[in-house]
C-alpha positions as CSV (number, residue, x, y, z in Angstrom):
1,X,79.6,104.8,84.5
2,X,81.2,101.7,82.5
3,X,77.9,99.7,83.3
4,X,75.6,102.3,82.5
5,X,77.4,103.1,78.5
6,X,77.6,99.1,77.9
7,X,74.0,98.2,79.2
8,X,72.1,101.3,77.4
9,X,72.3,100.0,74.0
10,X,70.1,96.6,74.8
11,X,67.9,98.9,77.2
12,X,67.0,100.6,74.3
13,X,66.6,97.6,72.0
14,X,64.3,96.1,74.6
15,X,62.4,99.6,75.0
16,X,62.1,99.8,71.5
17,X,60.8,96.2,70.9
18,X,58.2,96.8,73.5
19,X,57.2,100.4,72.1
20,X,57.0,98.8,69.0
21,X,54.8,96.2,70.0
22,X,52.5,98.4,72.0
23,X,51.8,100.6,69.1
24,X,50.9,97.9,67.3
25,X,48.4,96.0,69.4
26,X,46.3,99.5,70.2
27,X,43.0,99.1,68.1
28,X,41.8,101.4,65.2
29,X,38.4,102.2,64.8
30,X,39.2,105.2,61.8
31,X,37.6,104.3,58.2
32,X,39.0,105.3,55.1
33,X,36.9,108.3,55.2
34,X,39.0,109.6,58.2
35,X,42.2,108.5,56.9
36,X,41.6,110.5,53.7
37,X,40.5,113.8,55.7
38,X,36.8,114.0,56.3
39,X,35.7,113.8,59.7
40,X,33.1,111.6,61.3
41,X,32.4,113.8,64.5
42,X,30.0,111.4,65.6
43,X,31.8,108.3,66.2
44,X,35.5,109.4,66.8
45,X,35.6,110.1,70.3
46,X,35.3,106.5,72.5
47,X,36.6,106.8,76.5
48,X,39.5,104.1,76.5
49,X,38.7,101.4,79.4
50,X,40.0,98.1,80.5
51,X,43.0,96.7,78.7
52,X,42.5,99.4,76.0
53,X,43.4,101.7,79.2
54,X,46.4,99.7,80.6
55,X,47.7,99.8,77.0
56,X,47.7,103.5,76.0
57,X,49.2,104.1,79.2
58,X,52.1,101.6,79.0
59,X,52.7,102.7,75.3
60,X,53.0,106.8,77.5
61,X,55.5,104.9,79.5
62,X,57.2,103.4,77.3
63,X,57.7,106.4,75.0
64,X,59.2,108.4,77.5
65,X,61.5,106.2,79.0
66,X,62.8,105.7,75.7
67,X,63.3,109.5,75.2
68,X,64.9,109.3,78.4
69,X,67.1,106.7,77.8
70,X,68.1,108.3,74.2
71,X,68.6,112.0,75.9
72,X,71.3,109.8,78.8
73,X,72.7,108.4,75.5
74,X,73.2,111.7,73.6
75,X,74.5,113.0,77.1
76,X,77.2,109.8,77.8
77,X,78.9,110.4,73.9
């Protein structure tokens, strides 16, 4: 139990780095006409593939382990 309380700290600085990163590399294709509320219907939707793929699903990943990690943080105190 000692390792786990003294090592969960820099697992979540490292999770957090790498969220943090993740969220920013994934692309944006909104205009300022989406950001300010209207809706382009047309162009929105686009199926994710290649790295565009492996990315959105590592950034899933890496959102729950963090909530994971944070929950056996909250739990440990």
């Amino acid at each position: 139990m000692g390792f786990i309380t003294t090592a969960l700290p820099y697992i979540q600085i490292v999770l957090s780095a790498l969220l943090i990163g993740a969220i920013l590399l994934q692309q944006t294709s909104s205009n300022a006409g989406g950001a300010l509320g209207g809706s382009d219907a047309l162009g929105s939707y686009h199926t994710r593939r290649g790295a565009e793929k492996v990315l959105f699903n590592s950034t899933v990943i890496l959102a729950i382990l963090f909530a994971i990690s944070a929950l056996v943080a909250l739990f440990l105190k």
